[in-house]
N, C-alpha and C positions, 0 to 999 in steps of 0.2 A: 507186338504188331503182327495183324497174320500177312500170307502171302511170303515170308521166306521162304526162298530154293523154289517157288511155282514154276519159274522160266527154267526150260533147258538152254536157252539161246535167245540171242538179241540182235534186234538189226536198228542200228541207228541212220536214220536222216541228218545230214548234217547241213544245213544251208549256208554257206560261205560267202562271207559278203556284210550280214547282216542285215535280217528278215523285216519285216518291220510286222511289229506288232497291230499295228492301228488297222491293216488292212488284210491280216490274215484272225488271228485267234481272240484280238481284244476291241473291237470296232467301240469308237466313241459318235456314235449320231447326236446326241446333245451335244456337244462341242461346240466352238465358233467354228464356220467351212476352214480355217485357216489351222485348223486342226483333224477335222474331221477327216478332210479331203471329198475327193469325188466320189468313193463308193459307197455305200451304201451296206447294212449288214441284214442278214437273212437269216429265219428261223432255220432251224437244226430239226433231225432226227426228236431230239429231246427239249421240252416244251420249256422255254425261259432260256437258253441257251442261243448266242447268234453270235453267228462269226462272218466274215468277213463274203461280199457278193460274187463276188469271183472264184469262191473254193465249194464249189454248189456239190460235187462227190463227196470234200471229206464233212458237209453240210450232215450228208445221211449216215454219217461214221460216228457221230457223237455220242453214239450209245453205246461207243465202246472207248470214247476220248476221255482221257483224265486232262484237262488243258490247264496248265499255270502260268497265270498270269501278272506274277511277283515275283521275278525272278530280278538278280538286280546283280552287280558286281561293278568293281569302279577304275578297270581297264577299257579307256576309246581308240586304241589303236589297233588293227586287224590281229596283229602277230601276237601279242599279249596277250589282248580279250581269247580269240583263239585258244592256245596254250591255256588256261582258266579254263575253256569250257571240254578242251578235248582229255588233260589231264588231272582236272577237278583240285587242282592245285596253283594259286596263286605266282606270277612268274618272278623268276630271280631277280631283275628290277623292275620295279613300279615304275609307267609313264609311257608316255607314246616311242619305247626305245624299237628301230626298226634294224639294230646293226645286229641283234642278238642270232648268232646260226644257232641249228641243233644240235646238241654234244652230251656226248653221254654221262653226261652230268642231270639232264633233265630229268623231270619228272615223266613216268609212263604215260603211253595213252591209255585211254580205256581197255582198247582191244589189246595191248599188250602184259597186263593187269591181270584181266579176264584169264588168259592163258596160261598165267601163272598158276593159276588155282585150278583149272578147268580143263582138260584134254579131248582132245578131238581124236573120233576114231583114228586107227591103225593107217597110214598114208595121208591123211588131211591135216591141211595147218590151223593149228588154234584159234589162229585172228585171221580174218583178210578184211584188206582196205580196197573200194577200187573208187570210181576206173582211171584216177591221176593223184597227184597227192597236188596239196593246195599250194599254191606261193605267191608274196609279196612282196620281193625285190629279195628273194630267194625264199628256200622252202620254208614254210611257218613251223615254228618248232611246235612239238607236242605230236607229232603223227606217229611216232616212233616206239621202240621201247624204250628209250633213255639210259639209266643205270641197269635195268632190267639186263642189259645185255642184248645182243642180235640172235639167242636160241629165242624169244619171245618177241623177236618183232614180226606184225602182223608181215603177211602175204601178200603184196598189192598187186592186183590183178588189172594192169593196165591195156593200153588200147594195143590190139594186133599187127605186126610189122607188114603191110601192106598184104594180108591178109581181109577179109570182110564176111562176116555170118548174115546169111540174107535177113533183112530185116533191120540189121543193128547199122549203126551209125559208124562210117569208115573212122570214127576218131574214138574209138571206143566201144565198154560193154559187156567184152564177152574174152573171155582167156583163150590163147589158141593155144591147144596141148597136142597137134597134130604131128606129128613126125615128120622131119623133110622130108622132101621125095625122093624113094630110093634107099630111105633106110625102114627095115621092116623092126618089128618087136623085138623078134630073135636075133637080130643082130644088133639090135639096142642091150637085149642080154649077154650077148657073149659080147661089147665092149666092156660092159660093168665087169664081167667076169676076168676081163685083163685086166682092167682095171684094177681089181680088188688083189689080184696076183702078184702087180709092181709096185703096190703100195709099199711105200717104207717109211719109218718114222720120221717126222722131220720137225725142225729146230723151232719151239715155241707153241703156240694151243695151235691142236690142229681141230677142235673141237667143232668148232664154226663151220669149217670146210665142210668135215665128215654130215655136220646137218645139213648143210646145203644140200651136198652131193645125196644123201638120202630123201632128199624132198624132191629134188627134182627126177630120182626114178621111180618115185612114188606116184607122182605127176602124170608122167609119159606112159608107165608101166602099169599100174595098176588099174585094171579095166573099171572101179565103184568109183575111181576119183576122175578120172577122164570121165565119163558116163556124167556126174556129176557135175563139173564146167560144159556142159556139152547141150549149148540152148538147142541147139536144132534138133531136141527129143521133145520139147515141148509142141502142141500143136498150135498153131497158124492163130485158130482164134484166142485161144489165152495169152500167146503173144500179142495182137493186136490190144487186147485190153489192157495190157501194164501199159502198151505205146509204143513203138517204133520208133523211141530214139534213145537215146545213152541211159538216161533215166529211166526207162518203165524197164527195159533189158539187164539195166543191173539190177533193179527190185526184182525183176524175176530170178535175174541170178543168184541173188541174195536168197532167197525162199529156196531153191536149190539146195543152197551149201549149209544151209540148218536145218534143212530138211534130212542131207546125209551125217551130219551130225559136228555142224562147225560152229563152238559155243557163240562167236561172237563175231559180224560183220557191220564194217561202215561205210556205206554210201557217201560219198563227197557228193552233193546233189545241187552243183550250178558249177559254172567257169568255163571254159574251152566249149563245151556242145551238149546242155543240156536238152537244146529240142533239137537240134540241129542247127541255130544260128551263135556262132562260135565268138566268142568273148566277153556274155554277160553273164554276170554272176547277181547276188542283191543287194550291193552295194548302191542303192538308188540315191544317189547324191542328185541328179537331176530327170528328169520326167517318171518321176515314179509312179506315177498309176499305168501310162500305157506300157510299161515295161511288164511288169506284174500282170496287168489283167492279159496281156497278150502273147508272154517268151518264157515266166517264169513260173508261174502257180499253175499254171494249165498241166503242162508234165511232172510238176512235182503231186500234184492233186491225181494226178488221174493212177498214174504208179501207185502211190501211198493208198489210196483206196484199191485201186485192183491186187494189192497184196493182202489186203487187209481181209478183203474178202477169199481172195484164194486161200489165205492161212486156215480162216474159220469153214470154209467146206470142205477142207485137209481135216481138220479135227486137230488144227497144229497152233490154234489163236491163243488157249489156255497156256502153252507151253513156249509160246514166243514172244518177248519183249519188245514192240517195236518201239522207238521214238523219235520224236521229230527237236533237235537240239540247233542253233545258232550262235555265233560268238557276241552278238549284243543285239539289242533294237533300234529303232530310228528316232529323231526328235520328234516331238510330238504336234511343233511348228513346220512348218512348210519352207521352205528356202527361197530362192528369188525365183530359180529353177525348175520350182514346181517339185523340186525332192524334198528327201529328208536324209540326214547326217547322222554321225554313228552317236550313239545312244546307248550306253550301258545302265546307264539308273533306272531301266525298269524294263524286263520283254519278255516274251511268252516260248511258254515250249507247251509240248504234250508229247502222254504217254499212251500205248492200248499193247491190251492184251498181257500175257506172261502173270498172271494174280493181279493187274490192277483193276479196278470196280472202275466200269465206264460210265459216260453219260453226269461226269460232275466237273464242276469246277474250284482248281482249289488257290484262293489268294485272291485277292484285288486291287487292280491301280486305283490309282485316282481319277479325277473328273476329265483330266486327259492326256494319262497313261504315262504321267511322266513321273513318279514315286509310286512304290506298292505303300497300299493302304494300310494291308489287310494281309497275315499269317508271309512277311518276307521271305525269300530263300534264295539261294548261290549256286553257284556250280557244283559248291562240293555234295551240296544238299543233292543235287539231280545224280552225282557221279553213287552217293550214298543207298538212292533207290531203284538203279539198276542194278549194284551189287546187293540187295538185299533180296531184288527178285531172284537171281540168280544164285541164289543161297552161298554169299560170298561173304562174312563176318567182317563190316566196315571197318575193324580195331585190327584183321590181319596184317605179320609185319610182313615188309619187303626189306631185301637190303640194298644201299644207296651205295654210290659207287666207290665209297672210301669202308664198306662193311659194317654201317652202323646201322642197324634193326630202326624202320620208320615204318610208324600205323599208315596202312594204306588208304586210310580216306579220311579226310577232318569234320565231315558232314553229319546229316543225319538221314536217316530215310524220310520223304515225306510221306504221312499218312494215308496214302490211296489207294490203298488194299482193302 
């Protein structure tokens, strides 16, 4: 297959919650309305291609979208399904179990994977996650590096201690690497320099620490990584294009930190403030069209295309992976509510840029989106052709936390190159 190692770097969309295919990337207009729902689907960029009425930017993006819409796996509960799609690994029990914490027993995430194989310039972390990590009557496992160990867990670049970068949303966005007031660079160096002076050995891995402590004067100190987190070098109108709220600022940030050379970032993109109205995510269990047409798809659409397009007038689209990934889809019935309910037997993602061939679609449901028809695939399958972009051999081993050599991905790449 071509397209191996095309990506330098990858930014994933993660929608949290669970997207609903029916009104973003697989619209069913033949349907009964009791399936269909209220929206309506609209010609794309690319002629034969329609996606859902409400996504009218990434509408003109198709010709560079690989969309699948056969994705399928058979965890309904957040934390589970989650875990499957962030570590392409089926979770340690099957079924809606919500008591499971994260321990480093788990399987990696992507972005801590990535890392493993991958290095980021000289001061930059390998992975970063922002701008929260996701939970559901605690954190959802799978964000982490699991057995990988804490040298490979990404970088979560969360919201600023009552700090705010004009523009961005007080609950997120943007990493504050500012020095407190009162302490200058130079005397951020001659602490390190004490520091390094009454260091003594001490009892057990000091391993962890010493990375910490090196990342964080990597952070503060080096002027290409500060520079780097630092939106307020961007100008006023390309900020306004991602969007002025947590979303289009972390897409901008995100093109940033791969731009300076961070193999692998992942947007959480809903929960707490994705436009500013603070506690919807896409979990549309009841009124789901006016949530969607009016809190959720607007800023994940407008971000996702204005990076899209910033990337390709960078000349950075060939070499960046983006994707738009979910932990399951919606029923493909309507509930008393006016919603739809979590759905794993069948939901859509897409892929652009990084060697994949835009403007096709690969897989299909059924008559109304509730079985793939047509060319199935899993999580591992998606986790399989991220790392194939990223010239990452799916059969690589890792070791698991008791030292036993396991193939790091059980998939396959899908054909989209």
């Amino acid at each position: 297959m071509t397209g191996f190692g095309k990506a330098r770097s990858c930014i994933v969309f993660f929608a949290w919650g669970g997207m609903s295919q029916l009104e973003t990337f697989d619209p069913k207009p033949l349907a009964a309305s009791d399936v269909r729902g209220e929206y309506q689907p609209i010609q794309t960029a690319v002629p034969g291609i329609h996606i859902g009425e409400y996504m009218p930017r990434l509408a003109q993006q198709t010709h560079r979208l690989a969309i699948v819409r056969s994705v399928h796996h058979r965890e309904a509960g957040h934390r589970n399904a989650c875990y499957w799609n962030l570590t392409g690994h089926p979770p340690h029990r099957p079924g809606n179990d919500e008591s499971i914490a994260p321990s480093r027993t788990d399987w990696p995430c992507l972005g801590a994977m990535v890392s493993r194989f991958r290095h980021a310039r000289p001061g930059f972390p390998a992975a970063v996650s922002m701008p929260y990590q996701i939970a559901d009557r605690g954190l959802v496992n799978g964000q982490n590096a699991g057995f990988l160990g804490l040298h490979h867990e990404p970088m979560l670049v969360s919201p600023s201690s009552g700090r705010r970068y004009e523009g961005v949303s007080p609950s997120g966005g943007a990493a504050d690497l500012r020095l407190p007031e009162g302490i200058s660079a130079e005397r951020l160096h001659d602490r390190v320099g004490l520091l390094s002076q009454m260091h003594t050995p001490a009892i057990g891995d000091t391993g962890n620490r010493d990375h910490y402590q090196q990342m964080a004067r990597d952070l503060l100190l080096r002027q290409e990584v500060t520079t780097a987190f630092d939106l307020n070098r961007e100008n006023a109108a390309l900020r306004a294009r991602y969007g002025n709220h947590i979303c289009g600022q972390s897409a901008l940030l995100s093109r940033r930190l791969v731009e300076a050379g961070v193999p692998i970032v992942t947007l959480y993109a809903s929960i707490g403030d994705l436009n500013g109205s603070s506690g919807d995510n896409w979990d549309t269990h009841g009124n789901n069209f006016p949530r969607l047409r009016d809190r959720l798809l607007p800023p994940l659409e407008q971000a996702s295309s204005a990076l899209l397009n910033d990337l390709a007038d960078r000349g950075m689209l060939d070499e960046t992976l983006v994707v738009f990934f979910t932990e399951f889809g919606r029923t493909p019935r309507l509930n008393g509510g006016r919603g739809r309910d979590h759905f794993p037997n069948c939901y859509s993602v897409a892929f652009a840029g990084g060697g994949i061939r835009g403007g096709q679609v690969f897989g299909r449901s059924d008559a109304i989106a509730a079985a793939p028809s047509e060319r199935p695939c899993g999580p591992q399958d998606l986790h399989a052709t991220v790392l194939h972009a990223l010239g990452i051999p799916r059969d690589s081993h890792v070791e698991d936390a008791l030292g036993r050599p396991m193939p790091l991905c059980d998939g396959a790449a899908l054909p989209l190159f």
